[in-house]
Every structure is written in C-alpha cells, then in structure tokens.
N, C-alpha and C positions, 0 to 999 in steps of 0.2 A: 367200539372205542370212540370215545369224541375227540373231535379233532378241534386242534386251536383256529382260532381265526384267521379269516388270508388280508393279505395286503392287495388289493385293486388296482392294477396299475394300466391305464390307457397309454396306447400306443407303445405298449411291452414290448417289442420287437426292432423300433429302432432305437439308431443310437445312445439320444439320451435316456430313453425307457431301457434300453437292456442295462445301461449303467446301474441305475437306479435297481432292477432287479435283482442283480449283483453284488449290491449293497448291500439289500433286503436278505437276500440269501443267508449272506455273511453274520447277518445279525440276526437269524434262526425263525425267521419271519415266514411262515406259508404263503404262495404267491400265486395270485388269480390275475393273470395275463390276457390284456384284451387291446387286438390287434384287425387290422383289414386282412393279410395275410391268409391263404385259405388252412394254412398247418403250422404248426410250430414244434413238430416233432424233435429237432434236433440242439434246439432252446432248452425243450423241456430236459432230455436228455442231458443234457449238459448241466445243468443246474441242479436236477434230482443226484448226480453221480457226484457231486462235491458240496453237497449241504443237504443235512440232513432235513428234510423240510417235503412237503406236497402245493407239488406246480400243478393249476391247472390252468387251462386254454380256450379262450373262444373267440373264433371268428368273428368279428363284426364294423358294419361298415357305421360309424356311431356319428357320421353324417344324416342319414336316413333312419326317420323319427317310427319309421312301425321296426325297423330292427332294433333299436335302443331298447324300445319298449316288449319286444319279444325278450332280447336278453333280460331286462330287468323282472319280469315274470318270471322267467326258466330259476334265475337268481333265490328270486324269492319261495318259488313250489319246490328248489331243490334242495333247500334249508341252509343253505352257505349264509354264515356271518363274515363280519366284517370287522377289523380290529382300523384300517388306514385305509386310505383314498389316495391316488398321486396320479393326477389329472393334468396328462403331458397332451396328449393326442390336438393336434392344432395343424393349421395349413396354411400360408404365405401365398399370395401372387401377386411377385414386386410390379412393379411398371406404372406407368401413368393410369389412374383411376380410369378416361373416358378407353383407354386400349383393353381394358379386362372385359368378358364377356359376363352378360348375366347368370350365366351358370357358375362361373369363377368366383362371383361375389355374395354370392348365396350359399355357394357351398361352404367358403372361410367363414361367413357367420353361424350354418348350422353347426360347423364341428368346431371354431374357435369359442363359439357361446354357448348354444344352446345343448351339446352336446355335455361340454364341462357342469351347467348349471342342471342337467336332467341326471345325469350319474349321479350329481352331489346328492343332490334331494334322495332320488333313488339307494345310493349306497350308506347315509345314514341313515334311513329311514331299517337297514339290513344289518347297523350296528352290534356289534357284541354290550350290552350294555352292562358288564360286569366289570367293564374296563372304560379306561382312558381314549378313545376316538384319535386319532391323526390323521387330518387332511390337510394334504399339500395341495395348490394348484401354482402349474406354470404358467407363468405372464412372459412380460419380456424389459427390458431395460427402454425399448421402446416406447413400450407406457406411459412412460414419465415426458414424453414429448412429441407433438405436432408434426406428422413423418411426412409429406411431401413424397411420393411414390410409391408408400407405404400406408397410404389415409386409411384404406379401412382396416388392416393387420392391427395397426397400432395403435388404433380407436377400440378394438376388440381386449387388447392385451389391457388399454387403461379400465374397461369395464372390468375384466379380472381382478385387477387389484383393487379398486377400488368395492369389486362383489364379496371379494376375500375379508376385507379389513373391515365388511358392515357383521356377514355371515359370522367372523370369529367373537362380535361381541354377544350375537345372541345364541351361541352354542359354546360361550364360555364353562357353564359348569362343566358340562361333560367331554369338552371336544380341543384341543391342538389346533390351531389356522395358521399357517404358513403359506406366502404367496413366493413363491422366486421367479426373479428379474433376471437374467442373464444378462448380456451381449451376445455375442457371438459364440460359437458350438461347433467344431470341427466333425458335425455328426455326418456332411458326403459331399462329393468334391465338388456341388454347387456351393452349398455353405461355405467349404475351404476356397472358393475362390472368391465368393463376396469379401472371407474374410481378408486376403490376400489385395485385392483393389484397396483396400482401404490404407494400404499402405503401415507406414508406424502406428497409427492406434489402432488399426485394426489389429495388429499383432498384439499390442498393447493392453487390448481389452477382452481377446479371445480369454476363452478358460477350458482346460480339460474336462470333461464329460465325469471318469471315473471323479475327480476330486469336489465335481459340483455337487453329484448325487450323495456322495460321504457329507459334504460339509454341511449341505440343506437338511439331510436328517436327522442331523446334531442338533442343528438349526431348532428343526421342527421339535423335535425332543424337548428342549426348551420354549419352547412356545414362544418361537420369534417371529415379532408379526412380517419380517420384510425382509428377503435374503440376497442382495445384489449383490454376486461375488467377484470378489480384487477390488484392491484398492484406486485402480483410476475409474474405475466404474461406478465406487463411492463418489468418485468426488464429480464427477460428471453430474450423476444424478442430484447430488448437493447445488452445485451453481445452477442446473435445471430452474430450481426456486427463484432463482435472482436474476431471470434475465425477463421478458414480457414473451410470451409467445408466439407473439407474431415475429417476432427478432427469431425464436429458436425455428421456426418454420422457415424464414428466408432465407437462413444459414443452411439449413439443412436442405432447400430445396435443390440448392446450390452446387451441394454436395452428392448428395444421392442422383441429379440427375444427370454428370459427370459421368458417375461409377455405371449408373446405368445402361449408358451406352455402350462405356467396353463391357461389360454382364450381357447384353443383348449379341454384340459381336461371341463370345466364349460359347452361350449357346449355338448359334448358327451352325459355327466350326464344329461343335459338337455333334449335332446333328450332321452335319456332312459327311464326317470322319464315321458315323456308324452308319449312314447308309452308305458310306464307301465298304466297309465292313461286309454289312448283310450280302451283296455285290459278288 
C-alpha cells in the first residue's frame, strides 16, 4: 500500500517541535520525527493512538556533518518522500561572546546553519513532486536586530531569514517558504526564567508554543513570507527599521547585560541545588 508523504520535523521532541507535531497530527499529516534523543517511544505512541497517521523516528545528532549525511542517505535508499520540511532544531549560548568556548561556537553554527541549510537542500531534493512542498524554517525575533550577548545566536537567526526569503523566490513554482520569528517560548524553565527577568515585555512578548505552531501553519498554508507572532512583537520589529543599529545594539547591550547577570546567578543556584540533590 503506498503511504502519503511525511512532514520532517527537526528537533521533534522538544517543546516547540512537539507542538508543531501535534499540529501536524491533527491535520492528518504523516510525521518523520528527528531528534538527539536516543528513543522516542512514548512520542510515538502517543501520537499513533490519537491520529490516525504513521510517525516515524530517528536518532540524530544534526550538529555532526557525517550523521546528517548518513541519515540523509538512509532517507533516500529508504524511499521516504517528503510533502513539508519544519526546521526548528537550533542551540543558544547566551553570555559575552569572548566567555563562550570554541566548541560552544561552532557547535551553534553547525546546528543553527548548517544543519537547517543541509536538511533543506537534502529534504527537497526527497520531495513528493506530485504536490505542493511546505517548508517552514525557525528564526527568531532576534534576527531583526544587533544582540550584544547574543552576537552570534542572532547573526545566525538573521542568516535564516534572510536564507528563507532568497530560497522561497527560487522554489516559488513548486514550494511554500515560511520563516517564523518568535520571541520568547516557555519551552523549559531556563527559557521561562529568561522570559520572567524581562520583566513586562518579557511577559508581553512571550507566546504559547501550542498556538505558534497552529498559527505558522496557517501561516505557511498561505504562503506567508514572515510570521512574527502578537502584536507587540509586530510592532517592535516595525520600529527595528527606524532606529540606526548601532542605537538598537547600545540599547540592548544594556539591557541584556543586566538580565545576564541575575541569568548567570539562577544557573549557579541551580547547579548547587542539584548537586545538593545528587548528595
């Protein structure tokens, strides 16, 4: 019996990936789940008992360039097509650029770039071509401006969008390009505490997980090039355009390197509190 095409989704197992899956469920989508995690047993399970639909799962660390490249062969000799793309999988490490280790900074551009732009290539090249293509990829709200403790996270997300809005004009005939922009993500109680120092806009500009994944799929449905969701987030990114950059980078260094300190106290405590635990 042939089976319809699956949805791709990186980094299926967290947060905002399990929403999205969730989504995809709902909307009778077959779903190829690709995570670090060694199993996903109880994902899958969960998902096959409430939507009619075939999940599958695979392991992979889509930092390191001969795994990508194994999975993308297995992909192809296993005859899996591809109907969507939704390219979350990405890594953060906030702090002052010269305190990150070179391993820290190499690893955010393997899996923030090069992993998104090597599935892309790879997973259309695996298209259902009998159909309409949808690929989403995640950026971040950050994008749109000059991060000061964030330099290379938010130099990576503006390559995203900017990779998204070239890619969707020359894969117009056959293909959907949607990039979404967030803010903030209450996807684990690091993220919920960044979001929390932030005080009022931080509450402000956070967004629920479930209703980002609904709305971007809409989104993508329509083939909207750019998905920032809520409205103070609109308008943020609107004055973005009208200010000089150097002005939004001094503002923000400002800001972010404040937040950073108590973020750096919360981890310690953290840390302490579990090896008081282990103990």
């Amino acid at each position: 019996m042939e089976i319809d095409p699956y949805t791709l989704i990186t980094g299926g197992l967290g947060g905002l990936g399990s929403a999205f899956a969730l989504e995809c469920g709902q909307r009778g989508q077959n779903l190829f789940l690709v995570d670090q995690r060694p199993s996903a047993d109880e994902m899958l399970t969960f998902l096959q008992d409430r939507f009619p639909i075939q999940v599958q799962y695979r392991s992979c660390d889509l930092a390191n360039d001969a795994q990508r490249a194994e999975l993308l062969t297995q992909l192809g000799h296993s005859g899996f097509s591809f109907s969507s793309l939704i390219n979350i999988v990405g890594r953060e490490y906030e702090g002052a650029f010269l305190e990150k280790t070179r391993e820290e900074i190499l690893h955010m551009l393997h899996l923030n770039l090069e992993a998104m732009v090597d599935l892309t290539l790879g997973i259309l090249k695996l298209r259902d071509v009998t159909r309409r293509f949808m690929l989403v990829n995640v950026a971040s709200m950050g994008g749109f401006f000059p991060m000061p403790y964030k330099a290379v996270y938010s130099s990576t997300k503006r390559f995203i969008i900017n990779f998204s809005l070239a890619l969707r004009e020359e894969v117009r005939a056959f293909s959907n390009v949607t990039v979404l922009c967030p803010a903030g993500l209450p996807t684990n109680p690091e993220s919920m505490k960044k979001i929390f120092l932030q005080g009022f806009w931080g509450r402000m500009t956070a967004q629920d997980t479930a209703v980002v994944a609904r709305k971007t799929l809409d989104k993508a449905e329509r083939n909207t090039p750019i998905y920032t969701p809520g409205l103070p987030n609109k308008i943020m990114v609107g004055l973005s355009h009208l200010l000089p950059e150097r002005w939004q980078a001094a503002y923000l260094a400002r800001r972010w390197g404040n937040q950073q300190t108590h973020l750096d106290l919360w981890r310690l405590t953290e840390e302490q509190r579990s090896e008081a635990m282990e103990k």
